[in-house]
PQR file of N, CA, C, O and H, with PARSE charges and radii, in Angstrom:
ATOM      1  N   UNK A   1       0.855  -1.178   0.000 -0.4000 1.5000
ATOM      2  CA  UNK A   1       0.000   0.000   0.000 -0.0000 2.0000
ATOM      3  C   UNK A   1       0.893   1.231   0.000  0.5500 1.7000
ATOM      4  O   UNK A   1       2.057   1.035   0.351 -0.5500 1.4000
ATOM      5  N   UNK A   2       0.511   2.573  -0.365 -0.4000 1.5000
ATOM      6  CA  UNK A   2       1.405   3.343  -0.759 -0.0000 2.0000
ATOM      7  C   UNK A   2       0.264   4.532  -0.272  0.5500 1.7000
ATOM      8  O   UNK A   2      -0.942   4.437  -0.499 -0.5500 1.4000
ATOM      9  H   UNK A   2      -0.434   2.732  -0.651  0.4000 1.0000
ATOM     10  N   UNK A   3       0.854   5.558   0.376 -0.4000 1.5000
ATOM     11  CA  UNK A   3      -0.491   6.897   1.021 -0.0000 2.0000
ATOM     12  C   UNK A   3       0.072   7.880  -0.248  0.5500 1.7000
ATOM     13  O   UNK A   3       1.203   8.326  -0.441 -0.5500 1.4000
ATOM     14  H   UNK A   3       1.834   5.635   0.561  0.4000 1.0000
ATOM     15  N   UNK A   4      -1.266   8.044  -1.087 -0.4000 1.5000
ATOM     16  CA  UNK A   4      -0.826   8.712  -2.424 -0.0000 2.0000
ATOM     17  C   UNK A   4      -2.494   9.630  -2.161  0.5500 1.7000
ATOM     18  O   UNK A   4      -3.472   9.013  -1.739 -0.5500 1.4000
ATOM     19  H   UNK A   4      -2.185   7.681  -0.930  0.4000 1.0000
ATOM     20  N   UNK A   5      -2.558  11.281  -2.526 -0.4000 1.5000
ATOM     21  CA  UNK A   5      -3.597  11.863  -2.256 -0.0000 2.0000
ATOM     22  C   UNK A   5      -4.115  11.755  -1.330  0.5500 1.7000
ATOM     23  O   UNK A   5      -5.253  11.381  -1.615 -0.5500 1.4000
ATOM     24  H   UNK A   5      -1.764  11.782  -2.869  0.4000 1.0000
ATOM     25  N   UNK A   6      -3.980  11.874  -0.015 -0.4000 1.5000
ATOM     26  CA  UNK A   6      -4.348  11.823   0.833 -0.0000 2.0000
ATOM     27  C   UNK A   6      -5.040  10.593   1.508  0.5500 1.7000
ATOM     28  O   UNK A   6      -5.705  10.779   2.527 -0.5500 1.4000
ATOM     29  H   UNK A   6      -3.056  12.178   0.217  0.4000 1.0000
ATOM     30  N   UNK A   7      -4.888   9.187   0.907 -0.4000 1.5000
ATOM     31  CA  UNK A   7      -5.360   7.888   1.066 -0.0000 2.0000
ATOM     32  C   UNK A   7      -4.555   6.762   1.069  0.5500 1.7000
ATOM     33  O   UNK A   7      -3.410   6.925   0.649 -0.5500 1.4000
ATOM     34  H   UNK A   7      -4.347   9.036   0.079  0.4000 1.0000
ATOM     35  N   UNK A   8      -4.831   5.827   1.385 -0.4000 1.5000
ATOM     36  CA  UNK A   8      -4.060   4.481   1.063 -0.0000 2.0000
ATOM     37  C   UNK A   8      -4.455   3.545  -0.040  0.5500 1.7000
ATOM     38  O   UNK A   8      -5.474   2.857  -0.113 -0.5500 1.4000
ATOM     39  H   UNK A   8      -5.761   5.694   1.727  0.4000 1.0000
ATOM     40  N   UNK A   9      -3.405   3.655  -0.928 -0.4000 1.5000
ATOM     41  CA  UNK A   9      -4.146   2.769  -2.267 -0.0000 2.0000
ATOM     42  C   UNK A   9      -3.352   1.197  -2.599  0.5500 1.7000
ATOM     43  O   UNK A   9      -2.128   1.166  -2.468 -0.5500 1.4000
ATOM     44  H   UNK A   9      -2.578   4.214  -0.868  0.4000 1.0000
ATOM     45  N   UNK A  10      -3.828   0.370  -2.876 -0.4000 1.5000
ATOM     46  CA  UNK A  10      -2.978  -0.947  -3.326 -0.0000 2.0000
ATOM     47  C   UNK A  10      -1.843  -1.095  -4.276  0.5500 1.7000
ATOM     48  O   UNK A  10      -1.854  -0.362  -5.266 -0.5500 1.4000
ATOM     49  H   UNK A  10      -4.822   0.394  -2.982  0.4000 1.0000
ATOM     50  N   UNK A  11      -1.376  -1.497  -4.201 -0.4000 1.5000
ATOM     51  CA  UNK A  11      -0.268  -1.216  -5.415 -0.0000 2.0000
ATOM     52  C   UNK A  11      -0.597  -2.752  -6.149  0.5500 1.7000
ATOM     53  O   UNK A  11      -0.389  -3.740  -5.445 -0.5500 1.4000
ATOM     54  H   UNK A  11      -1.367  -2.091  -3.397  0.4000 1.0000
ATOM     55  N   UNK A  12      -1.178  -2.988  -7.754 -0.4000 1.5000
ATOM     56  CA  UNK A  12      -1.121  -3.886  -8.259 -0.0000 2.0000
ATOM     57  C   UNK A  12       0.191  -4.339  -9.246  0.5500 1.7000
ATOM     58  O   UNK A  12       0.484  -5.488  -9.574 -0.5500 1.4000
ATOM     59  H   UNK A  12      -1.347  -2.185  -8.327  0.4000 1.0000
ATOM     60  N   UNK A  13       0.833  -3.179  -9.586 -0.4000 1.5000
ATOM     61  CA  UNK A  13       1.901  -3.199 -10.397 -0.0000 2.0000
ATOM     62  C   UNK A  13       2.749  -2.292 -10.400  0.5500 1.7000
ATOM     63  O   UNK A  13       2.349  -1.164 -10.686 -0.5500 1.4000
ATOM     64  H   UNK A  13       0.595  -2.245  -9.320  0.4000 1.0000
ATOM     65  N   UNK A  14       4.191  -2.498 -10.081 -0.4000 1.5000
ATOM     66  CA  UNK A  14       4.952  -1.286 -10.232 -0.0000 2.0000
ATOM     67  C   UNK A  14       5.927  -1.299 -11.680  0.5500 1.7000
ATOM     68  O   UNK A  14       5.961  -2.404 -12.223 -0.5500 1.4000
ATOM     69  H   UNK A  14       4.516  -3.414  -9.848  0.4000 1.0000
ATOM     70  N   UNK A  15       6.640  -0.307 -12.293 -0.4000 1.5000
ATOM     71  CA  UNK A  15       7.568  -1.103 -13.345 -0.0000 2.0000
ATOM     72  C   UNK A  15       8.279   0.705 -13.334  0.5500 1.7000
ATOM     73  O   UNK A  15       7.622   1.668 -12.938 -0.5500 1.4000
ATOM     74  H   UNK A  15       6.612   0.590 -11.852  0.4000 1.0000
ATOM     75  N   UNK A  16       9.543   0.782 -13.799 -0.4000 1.5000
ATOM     76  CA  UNK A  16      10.037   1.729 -14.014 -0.0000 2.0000
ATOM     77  C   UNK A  16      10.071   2.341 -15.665  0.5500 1.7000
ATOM     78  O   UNK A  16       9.889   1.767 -16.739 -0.5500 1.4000
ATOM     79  H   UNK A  16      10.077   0.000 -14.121  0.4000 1.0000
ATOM     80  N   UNK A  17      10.372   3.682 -15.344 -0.4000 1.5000
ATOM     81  CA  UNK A  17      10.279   4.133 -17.086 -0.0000 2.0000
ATOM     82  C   UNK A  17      10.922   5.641 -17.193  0.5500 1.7000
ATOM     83  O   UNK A  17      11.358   6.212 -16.193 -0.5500 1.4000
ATOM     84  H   UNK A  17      10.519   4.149 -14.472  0.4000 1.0000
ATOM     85  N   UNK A  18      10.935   6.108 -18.228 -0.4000 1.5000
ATOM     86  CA  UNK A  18      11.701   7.112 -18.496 -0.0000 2.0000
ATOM     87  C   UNK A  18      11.080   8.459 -18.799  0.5500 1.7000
ATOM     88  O   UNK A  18      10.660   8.565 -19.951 -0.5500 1.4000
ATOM     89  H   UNK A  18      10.580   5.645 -19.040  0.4000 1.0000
ATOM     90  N   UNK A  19      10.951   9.381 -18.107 -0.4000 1.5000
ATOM     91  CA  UNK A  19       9.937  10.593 -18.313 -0.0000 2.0000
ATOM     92  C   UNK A  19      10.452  11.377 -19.439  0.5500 1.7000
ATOM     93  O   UNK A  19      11.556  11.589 -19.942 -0.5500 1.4000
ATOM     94  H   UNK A  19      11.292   9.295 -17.171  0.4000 1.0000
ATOM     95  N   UNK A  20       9.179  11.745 -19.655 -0.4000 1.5000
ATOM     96  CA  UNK A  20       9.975  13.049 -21.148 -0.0000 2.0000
ATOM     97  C   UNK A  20      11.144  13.797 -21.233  0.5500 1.7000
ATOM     98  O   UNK A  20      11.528  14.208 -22.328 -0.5500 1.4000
ATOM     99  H   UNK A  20       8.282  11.573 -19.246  0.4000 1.0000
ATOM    100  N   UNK A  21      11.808  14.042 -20.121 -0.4000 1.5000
ATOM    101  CA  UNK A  21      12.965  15.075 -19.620 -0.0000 2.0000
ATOM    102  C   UNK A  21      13.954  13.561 -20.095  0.5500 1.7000
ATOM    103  O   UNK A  21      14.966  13.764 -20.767 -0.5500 1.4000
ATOM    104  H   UNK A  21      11.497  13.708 -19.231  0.4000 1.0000
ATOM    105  N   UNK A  22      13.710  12.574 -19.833 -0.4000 1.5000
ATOM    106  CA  UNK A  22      15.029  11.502 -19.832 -0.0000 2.0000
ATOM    107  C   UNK A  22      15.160  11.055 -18.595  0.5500 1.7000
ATOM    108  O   UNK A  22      15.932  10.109 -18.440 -0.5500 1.4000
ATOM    109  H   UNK A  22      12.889  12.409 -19.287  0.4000 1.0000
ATOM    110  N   UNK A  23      14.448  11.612 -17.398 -0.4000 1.5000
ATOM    111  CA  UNK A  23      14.384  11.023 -16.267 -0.0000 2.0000
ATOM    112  C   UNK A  23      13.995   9.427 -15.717  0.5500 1.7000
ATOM    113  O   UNK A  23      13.332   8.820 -16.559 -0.5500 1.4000
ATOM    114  H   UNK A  23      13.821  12.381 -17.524  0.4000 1.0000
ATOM    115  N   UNK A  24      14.207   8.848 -14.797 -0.4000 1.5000
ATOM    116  CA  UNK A  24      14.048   7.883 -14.207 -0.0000 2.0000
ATOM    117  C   UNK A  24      12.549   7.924 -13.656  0.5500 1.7000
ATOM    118  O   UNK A  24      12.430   9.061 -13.199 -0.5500 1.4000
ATOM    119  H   UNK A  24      14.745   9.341 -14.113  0.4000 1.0000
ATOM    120  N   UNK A  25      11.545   7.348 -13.506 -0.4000 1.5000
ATOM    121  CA  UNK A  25      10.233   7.175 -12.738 -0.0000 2.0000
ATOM    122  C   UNK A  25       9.479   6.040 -12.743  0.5500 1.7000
ATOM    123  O   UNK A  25       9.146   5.403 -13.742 -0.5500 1.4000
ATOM    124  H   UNK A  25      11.642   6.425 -13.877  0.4000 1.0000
ATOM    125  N   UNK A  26       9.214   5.798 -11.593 -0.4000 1.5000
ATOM    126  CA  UNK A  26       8.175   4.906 -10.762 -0.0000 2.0000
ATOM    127  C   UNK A  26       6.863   4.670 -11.369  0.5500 1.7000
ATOM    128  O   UNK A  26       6.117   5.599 -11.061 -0.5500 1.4000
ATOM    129  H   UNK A  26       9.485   6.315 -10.781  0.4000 1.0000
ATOM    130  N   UNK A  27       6.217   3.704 -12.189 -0.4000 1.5000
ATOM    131  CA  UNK A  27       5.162   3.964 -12.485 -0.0000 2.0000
ATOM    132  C   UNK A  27       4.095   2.883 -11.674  0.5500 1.7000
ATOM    133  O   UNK A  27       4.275   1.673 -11.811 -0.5500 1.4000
ATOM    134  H   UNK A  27       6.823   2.949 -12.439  0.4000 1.0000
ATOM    135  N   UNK A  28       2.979   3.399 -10.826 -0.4000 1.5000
ATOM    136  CA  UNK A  28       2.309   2.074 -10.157 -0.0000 2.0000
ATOM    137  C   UNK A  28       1.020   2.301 -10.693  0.5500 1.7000
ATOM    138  O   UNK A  28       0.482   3.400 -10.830 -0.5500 1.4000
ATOM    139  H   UNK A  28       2.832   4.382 -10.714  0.4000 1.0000
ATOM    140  N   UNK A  29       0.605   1.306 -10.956 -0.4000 1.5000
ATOM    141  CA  UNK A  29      -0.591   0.687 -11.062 -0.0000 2.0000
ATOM    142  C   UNK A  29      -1.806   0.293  -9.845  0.5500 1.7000
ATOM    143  O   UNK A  29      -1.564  -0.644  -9.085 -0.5500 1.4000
ATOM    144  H   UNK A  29       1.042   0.413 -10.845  0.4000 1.0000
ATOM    145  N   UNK A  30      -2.962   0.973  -9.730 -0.4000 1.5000
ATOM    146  CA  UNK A  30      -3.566   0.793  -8.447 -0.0000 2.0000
ATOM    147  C   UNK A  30      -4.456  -0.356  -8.892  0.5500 1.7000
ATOM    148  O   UNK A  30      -4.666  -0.509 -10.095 -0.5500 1.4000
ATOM    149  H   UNK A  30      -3.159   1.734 -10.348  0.4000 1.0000
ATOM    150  N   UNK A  31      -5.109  -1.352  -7.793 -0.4000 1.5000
ATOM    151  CA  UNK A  31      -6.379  -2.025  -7.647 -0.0000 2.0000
ATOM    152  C   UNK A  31      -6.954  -1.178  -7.615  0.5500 1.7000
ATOM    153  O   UNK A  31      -7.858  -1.189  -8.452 -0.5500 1.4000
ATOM    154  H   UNK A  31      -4.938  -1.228  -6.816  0.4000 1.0000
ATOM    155  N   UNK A  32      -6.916  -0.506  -7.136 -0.4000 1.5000
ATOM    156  CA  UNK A  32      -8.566   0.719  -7.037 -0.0000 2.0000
ATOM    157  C   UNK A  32      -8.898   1.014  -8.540  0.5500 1.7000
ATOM    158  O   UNK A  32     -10.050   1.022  -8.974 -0.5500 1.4000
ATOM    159  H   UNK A  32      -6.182  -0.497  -6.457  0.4000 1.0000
ATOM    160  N   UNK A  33      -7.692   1.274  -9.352 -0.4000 1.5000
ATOM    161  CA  UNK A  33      -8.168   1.865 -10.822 -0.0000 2.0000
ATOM    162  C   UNK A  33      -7.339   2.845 -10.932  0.5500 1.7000
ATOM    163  O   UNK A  33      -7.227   3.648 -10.006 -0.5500 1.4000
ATOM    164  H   UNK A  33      -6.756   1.267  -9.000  0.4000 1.0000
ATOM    165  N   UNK A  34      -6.589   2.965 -12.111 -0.4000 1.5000
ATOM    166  CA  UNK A  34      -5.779   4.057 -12.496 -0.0000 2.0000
ATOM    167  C   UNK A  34      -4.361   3.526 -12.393  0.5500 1.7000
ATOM    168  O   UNK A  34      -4.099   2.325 -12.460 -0.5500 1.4000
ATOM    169  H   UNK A  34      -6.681   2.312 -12.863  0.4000 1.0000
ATOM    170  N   UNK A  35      -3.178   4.788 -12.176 -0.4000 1.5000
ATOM    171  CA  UNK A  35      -1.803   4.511 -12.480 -0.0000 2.0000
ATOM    172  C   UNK A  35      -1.589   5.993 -11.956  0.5500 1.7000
ATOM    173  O   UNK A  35      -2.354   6.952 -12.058 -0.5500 1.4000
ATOM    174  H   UNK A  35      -3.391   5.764 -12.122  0.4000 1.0000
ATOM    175  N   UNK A  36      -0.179   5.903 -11.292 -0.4000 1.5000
ATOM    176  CA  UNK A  36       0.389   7.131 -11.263 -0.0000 2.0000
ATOM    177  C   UNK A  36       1.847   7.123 -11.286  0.5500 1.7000
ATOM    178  O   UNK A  36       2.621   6.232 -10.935 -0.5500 1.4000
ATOM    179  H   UNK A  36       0.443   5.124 -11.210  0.4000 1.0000
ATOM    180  N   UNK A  37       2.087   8.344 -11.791 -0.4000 1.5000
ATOM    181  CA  UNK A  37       3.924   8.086 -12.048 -0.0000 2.0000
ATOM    182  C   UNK A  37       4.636   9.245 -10.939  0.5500 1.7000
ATOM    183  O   UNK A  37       4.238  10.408 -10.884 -0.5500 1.4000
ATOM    184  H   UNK A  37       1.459   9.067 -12.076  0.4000 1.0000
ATOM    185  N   UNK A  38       5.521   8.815 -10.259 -0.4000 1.5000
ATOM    186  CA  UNK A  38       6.286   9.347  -9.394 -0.0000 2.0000
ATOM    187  C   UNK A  38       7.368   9.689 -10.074  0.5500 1.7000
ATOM    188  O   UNK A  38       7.764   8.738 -10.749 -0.5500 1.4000
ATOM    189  H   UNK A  38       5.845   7.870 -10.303  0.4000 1.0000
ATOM    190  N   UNK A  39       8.230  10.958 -10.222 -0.4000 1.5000
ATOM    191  CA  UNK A  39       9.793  10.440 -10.269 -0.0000 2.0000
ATOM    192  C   UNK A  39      10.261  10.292  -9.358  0.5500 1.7000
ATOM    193  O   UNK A  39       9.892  10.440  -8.193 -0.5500 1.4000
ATOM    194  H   UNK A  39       7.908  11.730  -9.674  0.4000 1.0000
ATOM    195  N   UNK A  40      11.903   9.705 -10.193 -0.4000 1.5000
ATOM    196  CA  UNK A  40      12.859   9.004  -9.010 -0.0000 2.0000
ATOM    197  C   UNK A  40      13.397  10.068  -8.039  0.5500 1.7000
ATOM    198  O   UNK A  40      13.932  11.064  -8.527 -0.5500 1.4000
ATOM    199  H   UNK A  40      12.203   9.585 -11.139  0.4000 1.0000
ATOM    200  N   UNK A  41      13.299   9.940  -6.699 -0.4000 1.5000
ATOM    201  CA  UNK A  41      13.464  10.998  -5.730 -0.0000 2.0000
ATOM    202  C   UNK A  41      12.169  11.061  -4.869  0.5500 1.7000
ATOM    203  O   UNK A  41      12.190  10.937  -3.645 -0.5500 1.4000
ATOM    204  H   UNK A  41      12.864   9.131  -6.303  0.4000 1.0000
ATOM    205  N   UNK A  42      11.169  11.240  -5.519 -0.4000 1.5000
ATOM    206  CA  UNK A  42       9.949  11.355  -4.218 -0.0000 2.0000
ATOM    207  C   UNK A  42       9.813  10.228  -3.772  0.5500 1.7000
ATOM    208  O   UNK A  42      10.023   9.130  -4.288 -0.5500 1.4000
ATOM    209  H   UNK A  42      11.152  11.341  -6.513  0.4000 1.0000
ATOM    210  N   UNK A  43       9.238  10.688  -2.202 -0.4000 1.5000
ATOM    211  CA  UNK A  43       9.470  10.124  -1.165 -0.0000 2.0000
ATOM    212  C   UNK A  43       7.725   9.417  -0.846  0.5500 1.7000
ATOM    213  O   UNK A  43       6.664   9.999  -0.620 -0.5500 1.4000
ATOM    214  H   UNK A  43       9.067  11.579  -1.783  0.4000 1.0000
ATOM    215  N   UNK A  44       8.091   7.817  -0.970 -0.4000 1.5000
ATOM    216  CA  UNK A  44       7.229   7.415  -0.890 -0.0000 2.0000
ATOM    217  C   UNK A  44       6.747   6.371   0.137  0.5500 1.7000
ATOM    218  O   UNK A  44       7.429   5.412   0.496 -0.5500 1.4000
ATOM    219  H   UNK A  44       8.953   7.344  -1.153  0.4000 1.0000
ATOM    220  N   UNK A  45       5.104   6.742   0.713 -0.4000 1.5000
ATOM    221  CA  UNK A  45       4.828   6.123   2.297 -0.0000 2.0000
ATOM    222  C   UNK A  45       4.544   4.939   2.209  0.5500 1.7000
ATOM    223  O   UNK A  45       3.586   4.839   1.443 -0.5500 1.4000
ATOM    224  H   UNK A  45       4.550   7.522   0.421  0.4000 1.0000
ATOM    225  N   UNK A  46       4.803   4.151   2.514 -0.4000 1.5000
ATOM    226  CA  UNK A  46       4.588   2.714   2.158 -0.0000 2.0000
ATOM    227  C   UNK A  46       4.145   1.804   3.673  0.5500 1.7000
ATOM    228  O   UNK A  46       4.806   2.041   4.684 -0.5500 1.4000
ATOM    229  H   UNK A  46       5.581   4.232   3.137  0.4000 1.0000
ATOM    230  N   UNK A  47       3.061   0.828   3.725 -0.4000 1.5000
ATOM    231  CA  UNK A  47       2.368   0.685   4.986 -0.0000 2.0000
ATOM    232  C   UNK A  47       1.759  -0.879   4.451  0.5500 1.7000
ATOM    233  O   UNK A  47       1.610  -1.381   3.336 -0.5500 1.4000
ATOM    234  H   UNK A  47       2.524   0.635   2.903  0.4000 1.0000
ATOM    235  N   UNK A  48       1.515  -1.318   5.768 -0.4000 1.5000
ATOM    236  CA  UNK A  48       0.386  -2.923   5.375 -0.0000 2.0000
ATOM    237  C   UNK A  48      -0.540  -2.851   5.659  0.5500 1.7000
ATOM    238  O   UNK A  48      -0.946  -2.169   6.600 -0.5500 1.4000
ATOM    239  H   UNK A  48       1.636  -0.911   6.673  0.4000 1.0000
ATOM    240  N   UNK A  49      -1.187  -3.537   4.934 -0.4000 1.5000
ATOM    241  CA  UNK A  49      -2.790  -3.268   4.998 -0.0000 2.0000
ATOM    242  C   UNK A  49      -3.532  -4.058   6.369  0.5500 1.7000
ATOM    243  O   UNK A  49      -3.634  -5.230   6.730 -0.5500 1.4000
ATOM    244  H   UNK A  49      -0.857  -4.092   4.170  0.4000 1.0000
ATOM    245  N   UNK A  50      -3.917  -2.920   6.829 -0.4000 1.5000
ATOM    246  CA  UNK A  50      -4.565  -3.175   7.843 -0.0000 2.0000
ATOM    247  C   UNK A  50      -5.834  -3.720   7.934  0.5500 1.7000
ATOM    248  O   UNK A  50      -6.693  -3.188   7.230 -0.5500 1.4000
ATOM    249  H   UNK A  50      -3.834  -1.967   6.536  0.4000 1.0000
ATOM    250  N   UNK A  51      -6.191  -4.749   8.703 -0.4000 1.5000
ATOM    251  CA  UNK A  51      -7.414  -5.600   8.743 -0.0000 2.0000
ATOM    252  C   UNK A  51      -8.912  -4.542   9.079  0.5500 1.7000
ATOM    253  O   UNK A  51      -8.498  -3.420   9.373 -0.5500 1.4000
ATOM    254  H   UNK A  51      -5.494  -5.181   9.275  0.4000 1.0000
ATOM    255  N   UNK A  52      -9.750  -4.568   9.097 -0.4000 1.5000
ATOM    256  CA  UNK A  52     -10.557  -3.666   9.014 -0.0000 2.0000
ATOM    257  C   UNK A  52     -11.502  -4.396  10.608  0.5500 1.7000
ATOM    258  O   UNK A  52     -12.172  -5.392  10.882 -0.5500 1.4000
ATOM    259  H   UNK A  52     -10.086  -5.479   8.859  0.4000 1.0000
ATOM    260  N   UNK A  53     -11.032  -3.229  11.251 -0.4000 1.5000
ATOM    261  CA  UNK A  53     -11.792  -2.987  12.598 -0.0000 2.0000
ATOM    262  C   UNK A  53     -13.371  -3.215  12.713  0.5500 1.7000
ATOM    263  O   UNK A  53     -14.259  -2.630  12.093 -0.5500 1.4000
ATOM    264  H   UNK A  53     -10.489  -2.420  11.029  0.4000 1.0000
ATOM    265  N   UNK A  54     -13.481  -4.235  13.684 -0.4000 1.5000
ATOM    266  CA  UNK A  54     -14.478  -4.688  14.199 -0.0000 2.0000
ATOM    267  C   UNK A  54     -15.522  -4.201  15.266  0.5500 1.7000
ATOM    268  O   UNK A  54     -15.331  -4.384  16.468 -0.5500 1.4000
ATOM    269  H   UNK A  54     -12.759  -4.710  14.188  0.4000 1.0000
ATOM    270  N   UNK A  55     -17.007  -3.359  14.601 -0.4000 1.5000
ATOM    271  CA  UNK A  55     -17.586  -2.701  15.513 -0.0000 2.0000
ATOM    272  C   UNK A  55     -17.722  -2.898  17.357  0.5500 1.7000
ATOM    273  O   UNK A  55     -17.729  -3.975  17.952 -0.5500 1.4000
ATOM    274  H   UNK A  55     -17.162  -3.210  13.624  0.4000 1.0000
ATOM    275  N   UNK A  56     -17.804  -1.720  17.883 -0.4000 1.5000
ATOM    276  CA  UNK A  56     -17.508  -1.922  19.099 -0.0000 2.0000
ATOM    277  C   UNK A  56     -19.070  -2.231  19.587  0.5500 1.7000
ATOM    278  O   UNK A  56     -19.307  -2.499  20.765 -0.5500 1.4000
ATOM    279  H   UNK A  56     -17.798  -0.845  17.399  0.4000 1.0000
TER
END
């Protein structure tokens, strides 16, 4: 899981690639839907998925 926009999203696929500049970047693939590309350098939150809490 990765905290991207203010949430926690799944990561289904990661793969690296080369941005228009010639740069290095991160590209992930969410379960939720979509893709987003990081470049290389940002700092990324990475966490386990937590079991989902049981009403009190």
């Amino acid at each position: 899981m990765i905290g991207y926009e203010g949430e926690w999203r799944t990561v289904k696929a990661a793969q690296t690639d080369r941005g228009p500049m010639g740069g290095v970047a991160v590209v992930v693939t969410w379960v939720e839907g979509g893709t987003a590309r990081f470049p290389a350098g940002d700092e990324l939150l990475l966490g386990e998925p937590q079991p989902p809490s049981l009403p009190a």
